[in-house]
N, C-alpha and C positions, 0 to 999 in steps of 0.2 A: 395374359392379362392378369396383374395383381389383384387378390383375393376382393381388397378393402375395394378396388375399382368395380369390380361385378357385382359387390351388395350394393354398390350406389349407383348402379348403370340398371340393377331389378329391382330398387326402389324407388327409379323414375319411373318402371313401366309400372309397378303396381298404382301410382298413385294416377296413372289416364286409366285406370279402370280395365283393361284390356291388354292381352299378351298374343302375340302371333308366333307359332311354334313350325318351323319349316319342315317338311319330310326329312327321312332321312335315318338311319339305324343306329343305335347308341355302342362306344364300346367301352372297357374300359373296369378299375374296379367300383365299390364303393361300403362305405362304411354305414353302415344300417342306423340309425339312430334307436335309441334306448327303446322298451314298450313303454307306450303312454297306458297299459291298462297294469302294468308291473310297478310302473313308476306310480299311481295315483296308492297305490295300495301297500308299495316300500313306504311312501313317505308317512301315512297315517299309521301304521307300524311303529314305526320309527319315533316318532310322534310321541305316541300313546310308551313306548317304553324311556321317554324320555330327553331324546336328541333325536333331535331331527335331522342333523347332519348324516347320523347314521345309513341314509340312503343317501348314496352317490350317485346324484344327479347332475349328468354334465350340463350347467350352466349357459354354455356357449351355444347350445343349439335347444335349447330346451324347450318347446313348446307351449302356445298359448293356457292351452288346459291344464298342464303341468304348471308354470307358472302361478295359474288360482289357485292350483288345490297347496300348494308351496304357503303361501301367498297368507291364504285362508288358513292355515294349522298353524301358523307364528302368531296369528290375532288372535286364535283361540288361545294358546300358551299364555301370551300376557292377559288375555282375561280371565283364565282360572286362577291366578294369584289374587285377582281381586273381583269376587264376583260380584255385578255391581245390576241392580233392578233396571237400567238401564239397560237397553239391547246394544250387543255389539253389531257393526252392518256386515255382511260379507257376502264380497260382489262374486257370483262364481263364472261371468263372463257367457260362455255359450256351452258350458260345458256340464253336459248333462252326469257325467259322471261324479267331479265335486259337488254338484246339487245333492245329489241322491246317497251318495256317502254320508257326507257331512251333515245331513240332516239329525239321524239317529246319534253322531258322536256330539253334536252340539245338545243333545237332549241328556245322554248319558255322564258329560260334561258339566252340567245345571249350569250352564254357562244362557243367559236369553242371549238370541240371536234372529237377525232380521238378514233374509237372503233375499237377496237379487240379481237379474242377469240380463242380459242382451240375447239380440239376432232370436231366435225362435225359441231357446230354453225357456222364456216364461209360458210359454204354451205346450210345451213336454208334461206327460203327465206326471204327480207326486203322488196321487188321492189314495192307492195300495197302502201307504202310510196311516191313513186316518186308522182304517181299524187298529194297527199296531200300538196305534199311541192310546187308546181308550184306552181307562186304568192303569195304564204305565207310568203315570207318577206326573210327563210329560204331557202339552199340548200342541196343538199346530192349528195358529188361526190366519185364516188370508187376512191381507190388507189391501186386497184391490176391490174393485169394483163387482164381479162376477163371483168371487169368493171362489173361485177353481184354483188359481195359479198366483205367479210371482206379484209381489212382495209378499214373502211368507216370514211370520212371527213364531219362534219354537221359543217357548220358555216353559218351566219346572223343570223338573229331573228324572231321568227316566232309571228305573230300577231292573234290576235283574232278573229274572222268570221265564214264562214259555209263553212266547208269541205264534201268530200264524200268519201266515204268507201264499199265497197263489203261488205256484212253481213255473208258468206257462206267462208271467209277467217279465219285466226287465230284471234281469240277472241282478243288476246293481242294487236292487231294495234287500235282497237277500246279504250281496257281498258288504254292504252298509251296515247292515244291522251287525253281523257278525262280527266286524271288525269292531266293531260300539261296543258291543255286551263284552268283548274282550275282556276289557276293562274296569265295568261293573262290578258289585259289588255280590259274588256269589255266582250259583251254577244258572245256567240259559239253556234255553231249548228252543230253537227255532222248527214247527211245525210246516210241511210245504200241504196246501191243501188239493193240489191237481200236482200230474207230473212234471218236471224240472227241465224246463228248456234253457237254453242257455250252460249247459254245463260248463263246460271249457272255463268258461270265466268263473264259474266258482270253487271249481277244481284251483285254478290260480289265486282265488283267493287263499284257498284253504292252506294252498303251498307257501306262500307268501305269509300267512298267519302263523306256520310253524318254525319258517326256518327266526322268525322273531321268537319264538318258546311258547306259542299257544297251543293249547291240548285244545285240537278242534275235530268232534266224531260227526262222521255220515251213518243216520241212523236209514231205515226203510224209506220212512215217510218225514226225512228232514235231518238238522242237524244238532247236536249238543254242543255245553263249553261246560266244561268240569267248573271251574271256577276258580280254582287253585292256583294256577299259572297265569300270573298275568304279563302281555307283554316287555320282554325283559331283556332283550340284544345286546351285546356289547361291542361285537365287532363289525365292522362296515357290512353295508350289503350292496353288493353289486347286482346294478339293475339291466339284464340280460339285454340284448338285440333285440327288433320288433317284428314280428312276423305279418303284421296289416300292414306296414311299410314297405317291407322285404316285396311284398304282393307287386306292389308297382314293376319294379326292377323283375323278379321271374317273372311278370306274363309279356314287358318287354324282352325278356329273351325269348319266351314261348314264339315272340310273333321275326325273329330272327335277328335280335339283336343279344351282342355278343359282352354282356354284362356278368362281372362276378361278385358275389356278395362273401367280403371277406370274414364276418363276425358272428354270422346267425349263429346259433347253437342248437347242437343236432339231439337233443334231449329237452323237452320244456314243456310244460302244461298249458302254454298258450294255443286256444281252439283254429288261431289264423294259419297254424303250421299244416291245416288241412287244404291249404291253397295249394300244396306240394303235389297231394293225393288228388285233386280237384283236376290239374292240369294234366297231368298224366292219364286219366279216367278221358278226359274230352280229347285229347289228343288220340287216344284209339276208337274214339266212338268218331273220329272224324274221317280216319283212315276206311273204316265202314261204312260210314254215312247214314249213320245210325243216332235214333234220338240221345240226348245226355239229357240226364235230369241234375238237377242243382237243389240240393237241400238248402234253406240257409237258414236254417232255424238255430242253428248254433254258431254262422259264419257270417252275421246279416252288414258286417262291415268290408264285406271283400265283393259284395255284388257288382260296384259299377266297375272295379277294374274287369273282374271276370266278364261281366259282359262284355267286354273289350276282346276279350282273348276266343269268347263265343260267334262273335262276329267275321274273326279272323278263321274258323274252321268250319268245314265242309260237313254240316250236320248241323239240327236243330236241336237248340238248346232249352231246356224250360227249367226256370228261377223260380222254385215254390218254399211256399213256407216263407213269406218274406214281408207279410202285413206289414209288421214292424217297423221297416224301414221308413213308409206313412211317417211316422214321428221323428225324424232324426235332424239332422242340420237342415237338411230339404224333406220334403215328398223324397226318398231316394227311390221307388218305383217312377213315379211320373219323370223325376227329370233325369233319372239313364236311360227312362227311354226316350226322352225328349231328344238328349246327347244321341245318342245311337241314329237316330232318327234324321237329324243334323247331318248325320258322319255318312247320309245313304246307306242305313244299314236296315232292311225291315225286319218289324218288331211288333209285339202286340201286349199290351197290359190284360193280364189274367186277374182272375180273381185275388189270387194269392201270388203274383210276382208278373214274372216277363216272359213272352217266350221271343226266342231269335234264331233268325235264317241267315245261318254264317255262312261267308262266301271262300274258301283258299284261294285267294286270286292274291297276285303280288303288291296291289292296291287295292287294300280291301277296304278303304275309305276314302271318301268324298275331303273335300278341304270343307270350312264353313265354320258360323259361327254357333258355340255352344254355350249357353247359359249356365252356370255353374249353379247357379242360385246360391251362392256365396257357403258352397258347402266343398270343403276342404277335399273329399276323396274325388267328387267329380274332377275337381281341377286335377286331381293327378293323374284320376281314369282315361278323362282327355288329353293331355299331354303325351300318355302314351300311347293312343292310337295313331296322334301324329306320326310315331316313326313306320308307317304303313298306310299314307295319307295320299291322294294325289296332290293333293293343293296345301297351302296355308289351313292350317287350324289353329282358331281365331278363341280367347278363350275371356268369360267376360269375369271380375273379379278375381285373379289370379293370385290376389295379397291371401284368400281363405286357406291357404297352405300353413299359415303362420297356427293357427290352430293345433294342429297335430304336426308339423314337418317343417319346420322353417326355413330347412336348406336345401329344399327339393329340388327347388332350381338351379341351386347352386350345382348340388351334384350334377343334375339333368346337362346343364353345360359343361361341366367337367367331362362327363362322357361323350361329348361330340355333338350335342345338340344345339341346334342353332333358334334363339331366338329376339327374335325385335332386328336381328343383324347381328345379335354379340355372337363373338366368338371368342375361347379363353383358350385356342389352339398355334 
């Protein structure tokens, strides 16, 4: 079946709201799409030294989040030429990571700017920010009703010096700011005031900020910017393979489907490449039948597939460290385990995550219907339990791929998978 016929055969099914995904094991290769947490962070790079073309972002399958923060740094550009008392608007869609980025560069920019967003981002916290912005030259005043969240007003300028920061918060205020003061005028010193959860991704920040020419230091308790080096690239930067996407495809092979991922890269500062370590660790604690424990305090976007890969193995799992998840596209605690629960798998919501009683059995899921709650990793999570399903798995909102993965399904039937009937075999 031609390419251009299967986008328009899964863009009728996305728009009944609903996708049925049949049993059955995937084979086949596949080409990983870019990281959306490398790409938000090429591009403001890139940006801030000048062109933004500079990161090579593959257009063609580019992703919703990537798309705003794209989107959002080209409105910014033509507003620093003319900076005008009037606020620029920038919509960052659902995407909590251009929120929280682009806050401090819109401040460090003296660009006024008014953000807003859809689906649940305006209820995602920002409020870590108020202290940063006192005496920073900049503001941040709501304009809703509640004075918590979206529509958010940043205007003045923020200047250079030492802020301070909670460490045990979202990565992104840290990786936001940093990437801001790059470009400021003079040396920064970001203070963490508890310890630094979240590493990985700041680690990728930092790596991301040098190969652009920023002198970026990890002191004890936080990090420094000389002030010297300002973002300054001249040659392309290639935006690596993704390792939270990669996640789908290994725990489909984990669960005995015969998938290759041709692009990962076996060297990278991305925290998801501990899906590799994750699955290998529960694959012997299943041969045991021995408890696994699941940190995800620095992994917390690989929960619902791993819970996927937990339910397929002979041993109880427990997902801690996972508050967090609370905030994200859904509750991702309540509805993997909702899914899970769907899928006949028991399971029980902890204080701080999930615990699950995997079964090895050759169907180790129920067919049924799973509520995505229109959050983009569930849909993938459940897509790939189906190849280990007895029944149809019925999936509601399966367009929330478009977010982070727009051709997941594309691939998904590339490799053999059968859904709605299509087949491209």
């Amino acid at each position: 079946m031609e390419k251009e016929l299967v986008k328009k055969k899964l863009a009728e099914l996305y728009s009944s709201e609903k996708l049925g995904i049949a049993p059955g094991i995937l084979s086949g290769d596949v080409f990983v799409p870019q990281s959306k947490s490398a790409a938000h962070r090429a591009l403001i790079m890139a940006f801030l030294s000048g062109d933004i073309e500079l990161a090579k972002i593959d257009e063609s399958c580019a992703s919703d989040d990537i798309k705003a923060t794209k989107k959002a740094l080209i409105r910014f550009g033509e507003a620093a030429k003319n900076i005008s008392s009037e606020p620029i608007e920038i919509d960052c869609k659902e995407s909590g990571s251009t929120l929280r980025f682009l806050i401090p560069l819109a401040a460090v920019l003296g660009v006024p700017t008014k953000f807003v967003g859809s689906g649940r981002l305006p209820q995602r916290p920002i409020k870590e920010y108020e202290g940063v912005f006192e005496g920073s030259g900049a503001e941040m005043i709501y304009l809703d009703e509640t004075g918590l969240s979206l529509p958010l007003l940043v205007k003045g300028k923020m200047k250079a010096g030492s802020y301070s920061l909670p460490g045990n918060v979202s990565s992104q205020y840290i990786s936001g700011l940093l990437m801001a003061l790059s470009s400021a005028e003079g040396a920064s010193r970001l203070k963490l005031t508890t310890e630094l959860e979240s590493r990985p991704y700041v680690d990728l920040t930092c790596e991301v900020m040098r190969a652009f020419g920023v002198e970026v230091e990890e002191e004890n308790d936080g990090y420094s910017l000389k002030g010297e080096n300002k973002p300054n690239r001249k040659e392309d930067f290639e935006v690596e393979a993704d390792y939270s996407q990669a996640a789908f495809w290994l725990v489909a092979e984990y669960l005995g489907s015969d998938v290759k991922l041709t692009n990962l890269p076996k060297k990278t500062a991305q925290g998801d490449r501990a899906i590799v370590d994750l699955l290998s660790g529960l694959k012997e604690a299943g041969k045991k039948n021995e408890i696994f424990e699941m940190d995800a305090r620095d992994v917390p976007d690989l929960v619902p597939v791993f819970a996927v890969a937990a339910a397929a193995t002979n041993c109880v799992t427990r997902v801690v460290h996972a508050e967090r998840l609370r905030i994200k596209e859904s509750d991702r605690i309540a509805s993997t385990a909702a899914m899970l629960t769907e899928l006949g798998v028991k399971n029980r919501i902890t204080d701080d995550g999930i615990e699950i009683e995997g079964k090895a059995e050759d169907k180790c899921f129920s067919g049924g219907t799973v509520d995505s709650c229109k959050d983009h990793r569930l849909v993938m999570a459940a897509s790939i339990a189906a190849t280990r399903a007895k029944d149809t798995v019925w999936i509601k909102y399966p367009m929330a791929v478009e977010k982070s993965y727009p051709d997941f399904f594309e691939d998904y039937l590339n490799l053999g998978g059968r859904i709605n009937g299509i087949n491209v075999g």
